[in-house]
C-alpha positions in Angstrom: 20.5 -40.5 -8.2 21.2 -41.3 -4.2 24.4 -40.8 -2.8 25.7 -43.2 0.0 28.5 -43.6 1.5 31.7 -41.5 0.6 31.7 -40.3 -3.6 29.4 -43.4 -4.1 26.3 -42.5 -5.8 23.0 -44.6 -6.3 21.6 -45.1 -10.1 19.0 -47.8 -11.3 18.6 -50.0 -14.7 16.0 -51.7 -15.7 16.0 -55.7 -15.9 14.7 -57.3 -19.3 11.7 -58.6 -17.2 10.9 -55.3 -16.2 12.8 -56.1 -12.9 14.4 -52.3 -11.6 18.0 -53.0 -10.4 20.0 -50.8 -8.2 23.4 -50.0 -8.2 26.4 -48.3 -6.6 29.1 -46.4 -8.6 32.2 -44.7 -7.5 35.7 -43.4 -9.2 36.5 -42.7 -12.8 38.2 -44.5 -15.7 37.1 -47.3 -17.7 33.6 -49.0 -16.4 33.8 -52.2 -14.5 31.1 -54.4 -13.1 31.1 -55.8 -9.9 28.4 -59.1 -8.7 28.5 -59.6 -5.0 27.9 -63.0 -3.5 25.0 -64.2 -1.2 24.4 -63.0 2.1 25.5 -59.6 0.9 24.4 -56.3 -0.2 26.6 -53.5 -3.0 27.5 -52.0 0.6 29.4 -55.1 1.1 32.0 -54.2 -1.6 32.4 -50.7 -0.9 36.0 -51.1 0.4 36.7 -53.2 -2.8 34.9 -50.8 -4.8 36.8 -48.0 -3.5 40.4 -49.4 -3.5 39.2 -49.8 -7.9 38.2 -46.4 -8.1 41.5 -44.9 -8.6 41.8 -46.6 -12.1 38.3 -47.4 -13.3 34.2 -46.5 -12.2 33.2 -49.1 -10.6 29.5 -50.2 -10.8 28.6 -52.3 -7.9 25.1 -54.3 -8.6 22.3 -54.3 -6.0 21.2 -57.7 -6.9 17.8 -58.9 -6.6 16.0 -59.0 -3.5 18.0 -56.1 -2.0 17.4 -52.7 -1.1 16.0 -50.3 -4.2 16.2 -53.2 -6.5 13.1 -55.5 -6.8 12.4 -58.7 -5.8 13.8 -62.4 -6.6 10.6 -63.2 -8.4 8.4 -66.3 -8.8 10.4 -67.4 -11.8 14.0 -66.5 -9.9 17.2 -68.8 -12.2 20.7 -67.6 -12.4 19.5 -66.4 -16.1 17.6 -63.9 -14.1 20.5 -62.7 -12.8 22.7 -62.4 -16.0 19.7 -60.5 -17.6 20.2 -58.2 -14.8 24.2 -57.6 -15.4 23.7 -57.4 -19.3 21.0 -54.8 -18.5 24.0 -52.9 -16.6 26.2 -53.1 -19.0 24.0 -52.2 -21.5 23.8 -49.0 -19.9 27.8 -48.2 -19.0 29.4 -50.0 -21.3 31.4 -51.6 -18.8 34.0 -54.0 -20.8 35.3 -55.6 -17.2 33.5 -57.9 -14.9 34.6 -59.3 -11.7 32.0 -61.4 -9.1 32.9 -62.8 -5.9 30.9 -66.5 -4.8 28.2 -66.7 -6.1 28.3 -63.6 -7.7 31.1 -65.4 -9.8 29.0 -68.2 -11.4 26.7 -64.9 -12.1 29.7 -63.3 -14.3 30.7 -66.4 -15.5 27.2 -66.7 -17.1 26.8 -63.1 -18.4 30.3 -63.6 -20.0 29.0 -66.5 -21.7 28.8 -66.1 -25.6 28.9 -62.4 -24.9 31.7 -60.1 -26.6 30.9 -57.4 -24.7 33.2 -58.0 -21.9 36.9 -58.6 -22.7 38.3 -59.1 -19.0 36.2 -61.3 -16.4 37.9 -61.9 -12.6 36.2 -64.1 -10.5 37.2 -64.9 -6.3 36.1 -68.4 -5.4 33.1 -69.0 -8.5 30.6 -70.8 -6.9 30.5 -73.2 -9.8 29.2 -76.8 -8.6 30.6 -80.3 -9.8 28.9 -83.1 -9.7 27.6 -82.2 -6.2 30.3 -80.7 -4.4 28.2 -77.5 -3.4 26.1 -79.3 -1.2 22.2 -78.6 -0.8 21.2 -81.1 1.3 21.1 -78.6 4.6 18.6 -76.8 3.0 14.9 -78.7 3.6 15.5 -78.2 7.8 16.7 -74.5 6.4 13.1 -73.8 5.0 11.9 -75.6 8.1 13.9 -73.0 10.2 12.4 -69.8 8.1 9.1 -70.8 8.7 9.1 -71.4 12.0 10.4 -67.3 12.2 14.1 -69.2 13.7 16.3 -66.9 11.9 19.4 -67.4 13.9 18.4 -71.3 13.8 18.3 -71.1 9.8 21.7 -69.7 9.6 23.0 -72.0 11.7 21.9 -74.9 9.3 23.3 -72.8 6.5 26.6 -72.1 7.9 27.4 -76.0 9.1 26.0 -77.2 5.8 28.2 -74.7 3.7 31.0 -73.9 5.8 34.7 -74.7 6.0 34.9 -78.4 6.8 36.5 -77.8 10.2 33.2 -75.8 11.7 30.8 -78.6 10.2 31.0 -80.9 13.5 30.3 -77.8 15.7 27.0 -78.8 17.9 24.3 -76.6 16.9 23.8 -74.9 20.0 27.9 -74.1 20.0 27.4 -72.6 16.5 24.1 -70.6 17.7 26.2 -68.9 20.9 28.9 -68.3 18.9 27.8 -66.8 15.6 26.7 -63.5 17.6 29.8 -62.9 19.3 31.9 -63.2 15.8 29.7 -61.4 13.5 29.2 -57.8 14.2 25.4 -56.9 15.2 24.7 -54.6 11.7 26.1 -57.5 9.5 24.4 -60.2 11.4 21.0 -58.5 11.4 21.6 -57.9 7.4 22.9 -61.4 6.8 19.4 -63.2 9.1 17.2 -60.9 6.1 18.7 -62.0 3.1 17.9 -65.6 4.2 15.0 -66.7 1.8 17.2 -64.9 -1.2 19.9 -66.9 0.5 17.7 -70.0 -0.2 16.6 -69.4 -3.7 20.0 -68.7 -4.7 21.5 -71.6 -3.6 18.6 -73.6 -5.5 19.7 -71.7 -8.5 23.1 -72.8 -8.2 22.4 -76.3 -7.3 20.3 -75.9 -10.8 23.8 -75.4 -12.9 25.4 -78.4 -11.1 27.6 -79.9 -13.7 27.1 -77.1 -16.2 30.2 -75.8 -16.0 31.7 -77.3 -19.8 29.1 -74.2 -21.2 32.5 -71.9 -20.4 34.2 -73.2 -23.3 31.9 -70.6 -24.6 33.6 -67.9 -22.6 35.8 -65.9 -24.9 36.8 -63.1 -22.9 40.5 -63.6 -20.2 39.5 -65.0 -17.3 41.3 -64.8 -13.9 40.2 -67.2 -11.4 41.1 -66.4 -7.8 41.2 -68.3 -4.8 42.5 -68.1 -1.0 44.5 -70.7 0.4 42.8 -70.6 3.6 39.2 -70.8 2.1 38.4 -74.3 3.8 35.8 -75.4 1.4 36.5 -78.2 -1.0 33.9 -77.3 -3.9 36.9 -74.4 -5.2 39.6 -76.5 -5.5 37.3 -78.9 -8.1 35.8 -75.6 -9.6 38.8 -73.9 -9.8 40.6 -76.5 -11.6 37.9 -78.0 -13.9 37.3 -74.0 -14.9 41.3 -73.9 -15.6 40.7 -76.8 -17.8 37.3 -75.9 -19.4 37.8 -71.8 -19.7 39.7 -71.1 -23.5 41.7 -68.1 -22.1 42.2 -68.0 -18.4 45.0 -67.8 -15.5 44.4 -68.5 -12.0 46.0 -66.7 -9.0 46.1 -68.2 -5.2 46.4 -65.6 -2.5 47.9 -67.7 0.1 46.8 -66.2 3.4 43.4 -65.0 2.4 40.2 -67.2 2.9 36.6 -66.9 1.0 36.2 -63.1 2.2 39.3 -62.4 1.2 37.9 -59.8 -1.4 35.0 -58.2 0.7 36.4 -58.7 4.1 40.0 -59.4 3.9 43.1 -58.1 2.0 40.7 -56.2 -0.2 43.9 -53.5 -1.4 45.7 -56.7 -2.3 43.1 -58.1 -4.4 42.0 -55.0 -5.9 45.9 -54.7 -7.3 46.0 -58.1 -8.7 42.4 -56.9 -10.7 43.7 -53.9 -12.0 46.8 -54.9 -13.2 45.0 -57.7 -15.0 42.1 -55.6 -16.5 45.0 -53.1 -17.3 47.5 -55.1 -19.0 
């Protein structure tokens, strides 16, 4: 085991590819699983993570392609991914899931047809209908990577994905200004995660439509969006998965946006989890 930051300690499981996966538990109490979105690392979460802990042990997944656990693969799908949290949960018995972006089409997957978790909470699924999680940025993205343009790549990334208010940014605005707004550490993490970031997105674009297999969801679902967020696509997901999801409530936190669970009100959101996973 490796200890990191604060009482969290380091573990690893082993994938059903033969794939080892890290992850990051702190606190005590009944076992819950937590699937970070793209661009992002367990570390991410750690504030989350810790404002759980006082209530259940919290398992924060190092997901593919980052730090101790090993890498996408040639064969990378979201199935990959969900072998990855079933392998976790195999191994704590964790009955409570919660996954934040993309991390949230993750968990809705590993949740599918699955009885082992009773309790799912998801923060802004990245579930895509008919299209509305654009890919379309991502051919002068790959362009970007080779050419070693990191900060070029992410600007593609970010005006292709972001909140429709940044998308008409000029490049070269977007380029000056994502270094003065994102702190150094988190940048320089974010610019190495990029061809993951690819992949993943690839993945997703994969399960466009998909999203009717959730009738096959029979654990309680709480879906969880910002009303700041900005993007369109979780509106449509959120309310198709209202309609689609057999047992499931959805909660809007008004002044948070798509961080709000990593990056934003992260006590407030934490609450609102465990009084759901504790009812």
């Amino acid at each position: 085991m490796l200890r990191g930051r604060s009482s969290h300690v380091g573990s690893t499981v082993i994938s059903c590819d033969g794939t080892q996966i890290a992850y990051r538990t702190v606190g005590n109490g009944p076992s819950v699983i937590v699937v970070p979105g793209v661009l992002s690392t367990a570390s991410t979460y750690a504030d989350f993570a810790d404002a759980l802990s006082s209530s259940f042990t919290v398992h924060t997944i190092e997901r593919r392609g980052r730090g101790l656990s090993g890498s996408q693969g040639k064969d990378y799908s979201v199935l990959k991914e969900r072998e990855d949290v079933l392998a976790l949960q195999n191994a704590t018995g964790a009955r409570f899931l919660v996954g934040h972006s993309y991390g949230g089409l993750v968990s809705l997957e590993a949740a599918r047809s699955n009885l082992e978790f009773s309790r799912v909470a998801v923060y802004e699924p990245g579930v895509s209908v008919e299209g509305s999680i654009s890919t379309h940025w991502t051919a002068a993205y790959q362009e970007r990577l080779k050419q070693g343009k990191l900060l070029d790549a992410f600007v593609e990334f970010t005006l292709g994905t972001g909140p429709d208010r940044i998308r008409r940014t000029p490049r070269w605005l977007m380029k000056l200004m994502i270094p003065r707004v994102v702190k150094p550490r988190e940048l320089q993490e974010m610019l190495s995660l990029l061809p993951e970031n690819l992949n993943e997105h690839l993945a997703l674009a994969a399960l466009d439509s998909t999203y009717h297999n959730y009738r096959e969801v029979e654990a309680e679902v709480l879906i969880m969006l910002g009303g700041r967020s900005g993007f369109k696509w979780v509106e449509t997901a959120v309310t198709q998965l209202g309609r689609i999801l057999p047992f499931s409530e959805t909660r809007l936190f008004p002044t948070l946006d798509h961080f709000g669970i990593n990056e934003g009100e992260t006590q407030e959101v934490a609450q609102v989890i465990r009084d759901f996973f504790l009812r």
